[in-house]
SELOVEX-883138 format. One line per 5 residues: their letters; for each residue z, x, y of N, C-alpha, C. Coordinates in steps of 0.2 Angstrom, whole numbers. Example, Ala and Ser with C-alpha at 12.3 -4.5 7.8 and 13.67 -1.06 7.14 Angstrom:
as> 39:66:-28:39:62:-22:39:66:-16 | 35:64:-11:36:68:-5:39:64:0
***
This chain:
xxxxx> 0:4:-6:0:0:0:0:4:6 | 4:10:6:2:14:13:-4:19:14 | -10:18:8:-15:22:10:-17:15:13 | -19:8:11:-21:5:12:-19:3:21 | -13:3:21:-10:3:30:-13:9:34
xxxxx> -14:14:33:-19:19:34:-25:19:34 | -28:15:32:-36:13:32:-33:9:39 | -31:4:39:-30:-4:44:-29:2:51 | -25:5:51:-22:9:58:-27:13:61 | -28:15:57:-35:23:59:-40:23:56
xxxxx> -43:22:52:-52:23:48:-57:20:53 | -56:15:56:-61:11:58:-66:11:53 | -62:8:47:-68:6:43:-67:-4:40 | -74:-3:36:-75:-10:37:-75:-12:28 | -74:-6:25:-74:-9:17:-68:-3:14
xxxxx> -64:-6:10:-61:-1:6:-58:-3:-1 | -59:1:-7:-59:0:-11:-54:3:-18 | -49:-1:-21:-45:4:-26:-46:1:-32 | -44:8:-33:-47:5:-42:-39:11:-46 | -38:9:-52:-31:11:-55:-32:9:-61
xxxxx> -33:16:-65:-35:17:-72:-30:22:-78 | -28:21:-82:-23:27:-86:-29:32:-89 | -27:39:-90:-32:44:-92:-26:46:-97 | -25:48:-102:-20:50:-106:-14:46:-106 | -11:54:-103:-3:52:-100:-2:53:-94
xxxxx> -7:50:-90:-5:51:-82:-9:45:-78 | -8:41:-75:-8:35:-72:-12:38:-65 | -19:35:-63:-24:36:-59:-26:32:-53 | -24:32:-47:-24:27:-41:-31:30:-37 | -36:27:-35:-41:31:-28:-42:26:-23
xxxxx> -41:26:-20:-44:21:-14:-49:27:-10 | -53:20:-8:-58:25:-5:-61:20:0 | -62:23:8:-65:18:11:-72:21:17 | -74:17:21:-80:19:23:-79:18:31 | -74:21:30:-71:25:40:-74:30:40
xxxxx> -73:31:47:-74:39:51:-72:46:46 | -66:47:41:-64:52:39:-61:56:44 | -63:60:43:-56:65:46:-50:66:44 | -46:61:39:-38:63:38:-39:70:35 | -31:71:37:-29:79:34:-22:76:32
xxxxx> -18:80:27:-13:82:23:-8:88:30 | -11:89:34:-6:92:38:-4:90:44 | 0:93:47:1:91:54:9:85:56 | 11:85:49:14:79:48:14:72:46 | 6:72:45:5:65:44:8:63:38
xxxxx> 8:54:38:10:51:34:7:52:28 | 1:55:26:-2:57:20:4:62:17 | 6:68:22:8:75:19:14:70:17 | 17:64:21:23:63:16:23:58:10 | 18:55:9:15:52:1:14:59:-2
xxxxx> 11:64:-1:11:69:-6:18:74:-7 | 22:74:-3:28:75:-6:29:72:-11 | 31:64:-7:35:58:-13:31:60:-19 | 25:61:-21:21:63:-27:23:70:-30 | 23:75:-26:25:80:-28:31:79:-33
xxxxx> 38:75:-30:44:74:-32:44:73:-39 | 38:68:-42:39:66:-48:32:67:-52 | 31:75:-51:27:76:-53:20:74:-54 | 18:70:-48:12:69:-47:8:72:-43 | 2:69:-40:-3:74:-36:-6:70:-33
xxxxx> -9:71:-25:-13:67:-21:-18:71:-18 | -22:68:-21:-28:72:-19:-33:70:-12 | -34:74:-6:-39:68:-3:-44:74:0 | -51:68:0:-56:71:2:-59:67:6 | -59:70:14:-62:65:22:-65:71:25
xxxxx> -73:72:24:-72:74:28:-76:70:37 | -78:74:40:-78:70:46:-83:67:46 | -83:59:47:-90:56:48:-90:51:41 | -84:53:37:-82:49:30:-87:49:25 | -85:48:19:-80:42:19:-72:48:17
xxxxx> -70:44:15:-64:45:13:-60:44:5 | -59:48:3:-55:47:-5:-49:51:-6 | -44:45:-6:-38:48:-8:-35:46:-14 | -37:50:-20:-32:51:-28:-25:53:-27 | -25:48:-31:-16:50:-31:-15:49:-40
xxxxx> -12:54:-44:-12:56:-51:-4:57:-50 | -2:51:-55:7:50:-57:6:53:-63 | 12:53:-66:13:53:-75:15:47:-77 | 14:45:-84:12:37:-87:18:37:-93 | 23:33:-89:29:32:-94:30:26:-96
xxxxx> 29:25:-103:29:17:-106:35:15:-107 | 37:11:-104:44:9:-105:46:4:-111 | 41:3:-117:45:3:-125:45:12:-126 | 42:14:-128:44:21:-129:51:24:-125 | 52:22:-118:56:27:-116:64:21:-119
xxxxx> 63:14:-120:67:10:-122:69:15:-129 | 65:16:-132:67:18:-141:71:25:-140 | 68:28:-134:73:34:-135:79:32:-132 | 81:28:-127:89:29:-126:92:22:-130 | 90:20:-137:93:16:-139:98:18:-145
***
């Protein structure tokens, strides 16, 4: 939801799209939209700190904007099934 609020505030774009798929053992998020581009992971953006929070648990966000767009932002979790993790603390 907050890459999605990040399109709305800043992209000036007019179509964006997410799609969320599991690859193994890792749970796969991209939204991608058809703004201006330009985001960066530095500076203190609100991106750098979803890539912390992902950092924290072992995930990863990926983003590719460059200027004149569009814009792709991956964000790669780990895939924790909760009957499985049910059977181990029972």
């Amino acid at each position: 939801s907050e890459l999605l609020q990040n399109i709305s505030k800043h992209a000036r774009a007019t179509r964006a799209t997410v799609d969320v798929w599991r690859a193994g053992d890792r749970l796969m998020l991209q939204v991608t939209d058809d703004g201006g581009g330009g985001a960066r992971l530095d500076g203190g953006s609100g991106l750098a700190g979803l890539a912390e929070r992902l950092d924290a648990v072992d995930g990863v966000l990926v983003l590719d904007s460059p200027e004149g767009g569009p814009t792709t932002v991956t964000a790669e979790l780990p895939w924790r099934d909760r009957t499985a993790m049910a059977t181990r603390t029972a």
